[in-house]
C-alpha positions in Angstrom: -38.4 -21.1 -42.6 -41.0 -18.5 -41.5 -44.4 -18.7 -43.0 -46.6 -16.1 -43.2 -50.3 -17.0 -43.1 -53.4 -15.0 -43.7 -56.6 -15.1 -44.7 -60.1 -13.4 -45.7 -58.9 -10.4 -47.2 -62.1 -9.8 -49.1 -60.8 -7.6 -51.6 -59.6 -5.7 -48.8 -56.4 -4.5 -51.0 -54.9 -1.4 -48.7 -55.2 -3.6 -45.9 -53.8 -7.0 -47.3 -50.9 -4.7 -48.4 -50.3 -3.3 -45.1 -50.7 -7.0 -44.0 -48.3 -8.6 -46.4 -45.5 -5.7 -45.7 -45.9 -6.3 -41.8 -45.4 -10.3 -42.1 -42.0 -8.8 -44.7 -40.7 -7.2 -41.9 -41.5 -9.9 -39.2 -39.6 -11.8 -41.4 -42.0 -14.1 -43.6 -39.7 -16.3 -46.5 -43.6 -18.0 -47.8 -47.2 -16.9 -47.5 -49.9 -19.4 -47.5 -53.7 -17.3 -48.2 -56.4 -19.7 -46.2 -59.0 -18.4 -49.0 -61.9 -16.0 -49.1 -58.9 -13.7 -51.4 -62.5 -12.5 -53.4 -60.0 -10.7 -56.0 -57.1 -11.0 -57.9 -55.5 -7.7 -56.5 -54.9 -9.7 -53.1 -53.4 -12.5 -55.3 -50.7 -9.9 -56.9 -50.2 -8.3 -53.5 -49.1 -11.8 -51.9 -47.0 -12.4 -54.8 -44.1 -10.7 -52.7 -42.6 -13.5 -51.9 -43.8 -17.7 -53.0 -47.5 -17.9 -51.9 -50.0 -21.0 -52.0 -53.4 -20.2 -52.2 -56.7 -21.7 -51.3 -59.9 -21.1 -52.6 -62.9 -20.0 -49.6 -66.3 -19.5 -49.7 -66.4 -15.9 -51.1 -64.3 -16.8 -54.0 -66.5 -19.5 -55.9 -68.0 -17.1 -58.0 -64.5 -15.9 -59.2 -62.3 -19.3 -59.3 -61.4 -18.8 -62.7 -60.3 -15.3 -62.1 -58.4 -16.3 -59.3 -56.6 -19.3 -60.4 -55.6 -16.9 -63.4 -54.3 -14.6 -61.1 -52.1 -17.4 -59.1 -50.8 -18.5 -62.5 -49.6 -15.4 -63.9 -48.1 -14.8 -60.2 -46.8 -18.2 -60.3 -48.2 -19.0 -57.0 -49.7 -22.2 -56.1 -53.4 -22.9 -56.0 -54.3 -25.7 -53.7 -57.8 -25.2 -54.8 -60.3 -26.5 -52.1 -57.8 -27.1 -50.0 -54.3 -29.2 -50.3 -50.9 -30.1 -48.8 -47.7 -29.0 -48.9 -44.2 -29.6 -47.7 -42.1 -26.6 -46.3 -38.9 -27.0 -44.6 -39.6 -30.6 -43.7 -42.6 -30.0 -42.1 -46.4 -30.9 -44.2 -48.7 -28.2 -43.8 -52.5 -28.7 -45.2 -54.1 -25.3 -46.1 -58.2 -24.9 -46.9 -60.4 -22.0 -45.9 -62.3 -24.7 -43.8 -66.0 -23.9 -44.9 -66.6 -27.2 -45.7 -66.1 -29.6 -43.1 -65.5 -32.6 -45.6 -62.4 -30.9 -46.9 -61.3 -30.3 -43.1 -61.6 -33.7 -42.0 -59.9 -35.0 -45.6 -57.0 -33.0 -44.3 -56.7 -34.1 -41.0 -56.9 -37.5 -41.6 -53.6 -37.1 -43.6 -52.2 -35.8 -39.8 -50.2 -32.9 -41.2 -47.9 -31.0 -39.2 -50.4 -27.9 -39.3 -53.7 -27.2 -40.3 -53.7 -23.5 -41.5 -57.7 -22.5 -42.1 -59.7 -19.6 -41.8 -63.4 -18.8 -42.5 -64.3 -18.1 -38.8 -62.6 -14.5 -38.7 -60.8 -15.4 -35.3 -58.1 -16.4 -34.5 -56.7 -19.7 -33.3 -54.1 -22.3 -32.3 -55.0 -25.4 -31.1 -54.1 -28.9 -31.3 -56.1 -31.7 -32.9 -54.4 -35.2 -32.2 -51.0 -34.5 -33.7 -51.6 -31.8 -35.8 -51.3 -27.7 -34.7 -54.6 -26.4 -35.9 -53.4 -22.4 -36.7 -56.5 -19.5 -37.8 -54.2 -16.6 -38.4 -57.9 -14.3 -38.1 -58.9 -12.1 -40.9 -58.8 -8.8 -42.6 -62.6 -7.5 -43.5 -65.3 -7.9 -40.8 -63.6 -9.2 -37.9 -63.5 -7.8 -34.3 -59.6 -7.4 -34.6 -57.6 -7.4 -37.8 -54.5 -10.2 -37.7 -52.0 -12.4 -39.8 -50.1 -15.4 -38.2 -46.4 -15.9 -38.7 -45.4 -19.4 -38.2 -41.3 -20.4 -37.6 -41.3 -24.0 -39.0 -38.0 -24.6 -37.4 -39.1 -23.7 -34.0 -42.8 -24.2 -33.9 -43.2 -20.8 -32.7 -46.5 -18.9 -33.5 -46.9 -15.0 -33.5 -50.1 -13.5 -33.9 -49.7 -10.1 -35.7 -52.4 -7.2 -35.1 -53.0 -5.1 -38.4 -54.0 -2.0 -37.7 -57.6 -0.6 -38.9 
């Protein structure tokens, strides 16, 4: 299974689209948003293909929007940050603002820890779980998404262009 992963899209609608169509091609089966989604267009966008959602920073004025949105989408909100299990393998998803939630995550020792929140991107290993950042799509230095092949553990980083 190939899983797409992005995060902080900030509203950023043309882009996430642009985003989402580029993981389609590369092949993404799932999406998984690390948070800071700021509007429910991003939510219908992402609703492409089976998406979980997390809530970031950016969106707690607009939860209740937002976890409309998933609903009517049927995705899955995660809220604050949860854990799933995708082709064997459990993957924890938060937008990774709040340490506490981080930490709550990793003491579970998923397979993955998909997070966002700093705008770069990153893969790194924390004890036994792959720590993954796929970057971000408003305000960052480069624009990326992350595709993630569960089966073979391999990471791509995907460049969206301005």
């Amino acid at each position: 299974m190939r899983l797409g992963i992005l995060s902080d899209t900030h509203n950023q609608l043309a882009r996430t689209r642009l985003a989402v169509g580029l993981l389609l091609d590369a092949g993404a089966e799932v999406l998984a948003h690390c948070g800071d989604v700021t509007g429910p267009g991003v939510v219908a966008i992402c609703a492409v293909l089976p998406c979980y959602f997390t809530f970031g920073n950016h969106d707690a004025d607009v939860v209740p929007h937002l976890a409309r949105a998933i609903d009517v989408a049927k995705g899955v909100c995660l809220g604050w940050g949860g854990e799933v299990t995708l082709a064997g393998k459990r993957v924890a998803i938060t937008h990774g603002h709040v340490h506490t939630d981080v930490r709550r995550l990793l003491a579970g020792r998923p397979d993955y820890l998909l997070s966002g929140h700093s705008h770069v991107a990153a893969d790194r290993r924390e004890g036994p779980t792959r720590r993954i950042n796929p970057g971000a799509l408003d305000t960052a230095e480069a624009f990326s998404v992350a595709l993630l092949d569960l089966a073979t553990d391999e990471l791509r980083f995907i460049a969206v262009p301005r």
